[in-house]
Every structure is written in structure tokens, then in C-alpha cells.
C-alpha positions as CSV (number, residue, x, y, z in Angstrom):
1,X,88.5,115.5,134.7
2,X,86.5,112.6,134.0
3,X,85.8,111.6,130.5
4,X,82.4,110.8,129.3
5,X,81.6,107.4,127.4
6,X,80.3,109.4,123.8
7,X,84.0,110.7,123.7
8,X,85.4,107.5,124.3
9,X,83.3,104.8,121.7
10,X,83.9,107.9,119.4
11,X,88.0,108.3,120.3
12,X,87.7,104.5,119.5
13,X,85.1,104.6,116.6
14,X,87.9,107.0,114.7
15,X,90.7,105.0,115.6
16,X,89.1,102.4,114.1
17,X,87.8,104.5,110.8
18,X,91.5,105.2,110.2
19,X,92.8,102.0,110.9
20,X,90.4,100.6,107.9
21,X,91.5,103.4,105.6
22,X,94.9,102.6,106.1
23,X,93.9,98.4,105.6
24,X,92.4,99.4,102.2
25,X,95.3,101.8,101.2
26,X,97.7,98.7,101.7
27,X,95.5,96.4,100.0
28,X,95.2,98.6,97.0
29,X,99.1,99.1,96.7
30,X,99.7,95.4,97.4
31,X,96.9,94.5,94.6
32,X,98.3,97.4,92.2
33,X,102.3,95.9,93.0
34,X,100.5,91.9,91.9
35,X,99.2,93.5,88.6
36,X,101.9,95.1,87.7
37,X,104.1,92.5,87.8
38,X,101.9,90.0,86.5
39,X,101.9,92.2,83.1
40,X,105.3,92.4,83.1
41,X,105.6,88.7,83.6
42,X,103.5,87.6,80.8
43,X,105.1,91.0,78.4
44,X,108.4,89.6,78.9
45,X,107.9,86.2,78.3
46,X,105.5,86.2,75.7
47,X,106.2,87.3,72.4
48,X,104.2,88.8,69.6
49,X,106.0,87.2,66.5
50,X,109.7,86.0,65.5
51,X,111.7,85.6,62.7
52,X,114.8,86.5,60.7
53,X,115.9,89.7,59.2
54,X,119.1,90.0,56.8
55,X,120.6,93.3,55.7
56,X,123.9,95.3,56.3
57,X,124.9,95.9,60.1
58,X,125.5,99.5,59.5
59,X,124.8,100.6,63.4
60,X,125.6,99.3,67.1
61,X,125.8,100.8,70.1
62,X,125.1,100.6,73.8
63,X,122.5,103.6,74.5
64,X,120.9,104.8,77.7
65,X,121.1,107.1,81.1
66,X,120.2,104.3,83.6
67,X,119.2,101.3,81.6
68,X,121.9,100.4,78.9
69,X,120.4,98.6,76.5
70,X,122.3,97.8,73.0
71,X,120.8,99.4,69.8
72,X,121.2,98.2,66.4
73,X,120.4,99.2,62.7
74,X,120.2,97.3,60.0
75,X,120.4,98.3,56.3
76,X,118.3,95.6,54.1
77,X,118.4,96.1,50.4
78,X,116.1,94.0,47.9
79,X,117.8,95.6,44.8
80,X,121.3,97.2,44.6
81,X,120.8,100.8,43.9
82,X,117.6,101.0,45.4
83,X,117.5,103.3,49.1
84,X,117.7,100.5,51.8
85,X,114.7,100.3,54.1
86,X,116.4,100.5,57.6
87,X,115.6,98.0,60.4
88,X,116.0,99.0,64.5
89,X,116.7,96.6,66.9
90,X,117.4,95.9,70.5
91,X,119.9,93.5,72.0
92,X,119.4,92.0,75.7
93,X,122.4,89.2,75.8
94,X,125.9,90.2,76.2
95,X,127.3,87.4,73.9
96,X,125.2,88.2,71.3
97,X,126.1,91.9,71.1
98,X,130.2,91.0,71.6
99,X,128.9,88.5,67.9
100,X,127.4,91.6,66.2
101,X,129.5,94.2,67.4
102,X,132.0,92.0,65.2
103,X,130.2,91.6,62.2
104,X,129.7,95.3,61.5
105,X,129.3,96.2,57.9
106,X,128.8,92.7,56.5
107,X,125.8,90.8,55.4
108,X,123.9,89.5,58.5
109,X,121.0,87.1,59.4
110,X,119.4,88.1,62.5
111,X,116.9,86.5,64.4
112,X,114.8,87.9,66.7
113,X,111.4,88.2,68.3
114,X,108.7,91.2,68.7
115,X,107.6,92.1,72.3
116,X,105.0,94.4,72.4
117,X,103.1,96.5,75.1
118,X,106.9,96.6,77.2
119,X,106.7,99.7,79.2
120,X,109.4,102.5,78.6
121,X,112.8,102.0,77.6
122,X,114.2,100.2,80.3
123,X,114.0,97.0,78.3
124,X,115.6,98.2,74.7
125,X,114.0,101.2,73.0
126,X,112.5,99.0,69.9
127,X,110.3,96.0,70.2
128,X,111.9,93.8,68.5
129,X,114.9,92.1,70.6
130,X,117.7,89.7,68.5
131,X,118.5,86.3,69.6
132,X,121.2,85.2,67.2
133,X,123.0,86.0,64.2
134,X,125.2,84.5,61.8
135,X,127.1,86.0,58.7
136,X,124.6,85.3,55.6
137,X,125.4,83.4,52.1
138,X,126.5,85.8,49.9
């Protein structure tokens, strides 16, 4: 059986079709990967605002089915016997949830800083993320 030469340049031609589509499939995952990460990069090191919050530590926990992240709440009064407006808050650094976990129920300053546009929960399920904290002046 011989082959004619229009089978073979289009044997060839098709090989050559589908070796582009796969080129440009791989470029597209390898461009979609570099943008990804890029927005996570400037997410995660960039924050939206920072400051200090001081209240009652009223709740603390370490939440989550893959990603444990520590979750906080905290109870900030302007005028005894008024309903506390109540403040949640993630943790990322071990040290500073072994500080908090030890100053539950007592008058805290926290300091923190707001991260926003983080995809899912992975990261802490609130945007804002404490830093520090230290027992406030009564």
C-alpha cells in the first residue's frame, strides 16, 4: 500500500494543528497560574487600613475543616449599659493567639490591619487580621 503525498502534508498538517492547540492551552494555564499569584501576592501584602480596637475579649477559637485559622470576637462598649457593638477578627501568628487566648474576658487593645479582596477562607474568615495586643488602662 503506498501512501499518497495529500495524506501525508495533511497527517502532518494535523499533527501540527494539535500540537499548537496544546502550546496555547499551556500558555493560557501558565499565564492564568502568574495572575493568580500575582493577586495573591499584592492581597497579602498589602493592606487596606490598620489600627487599634479596644473592647472585651469575649470569644477565641481556632475554626476550620482544612485551614485552621483563629477567630476572635470582641465586645466594645462606649457607655456601660448600652448593647456592645461586637467586633470579628482573625489571627494568623501563633504567639499572638497563645497572648489573647490568655487575656480572655479583660479589657484589650488590639491592633490589626484590614485585607480586603482575600479569596475564601483559607486565610481567616474576617478581613481584618490582629497583629498585637496588650491589656488596656482601665
Amino acid at each position: 500500500m503506498t501512501l499518497l503525498p495529500t495524506s501525508i502534508s495533511l497527517t502532518f498538517a494535523m499533527r501540527t494543528w494539535w500540537s499548537r492547540i496544546k502550546a496555547v492551552l499551556l500558555g493560557l494555564f501558565v499565564a492564568s497560574l502568574f495572575l493568580v499569584s500575582f493577586y495573591l501576592l499584592i492581597v497579602l501584602n498589602w493592606s487596606y487600613s490598620d489600627g487599634d480596637r479596644t473592647g472585651y475579649l469575649q470569644k477565641f477559637s481556632r475554626k476550620g475543616w482544612l485551614c485552621k485559622t483563629y477567630e476572635g470576637e470582641l465586645a466594645m462598649t462606649t457607655v456601660p449599659g448600652v448593647a456592645p457593638t461586637v467586633w470579628n477578627f482573625s489571627v494568623w501568628n501563633d504567639g499572638v493567639a497563645t497572648k489573647i487566648n490568655g487575656m480572655l474576658g479583660k479589657r484589650v487593645v488590639l491592633h490589626y490591619r484590614e485585607y480586603r479582596g482575600i479569596p475564601g477562607d483559607c486565610f481567616g474568615e474576617t478581613d481584618y487580621f490582629v497583629e498585637g495586643v496588650e491589656v488596656a488602662a482601665e
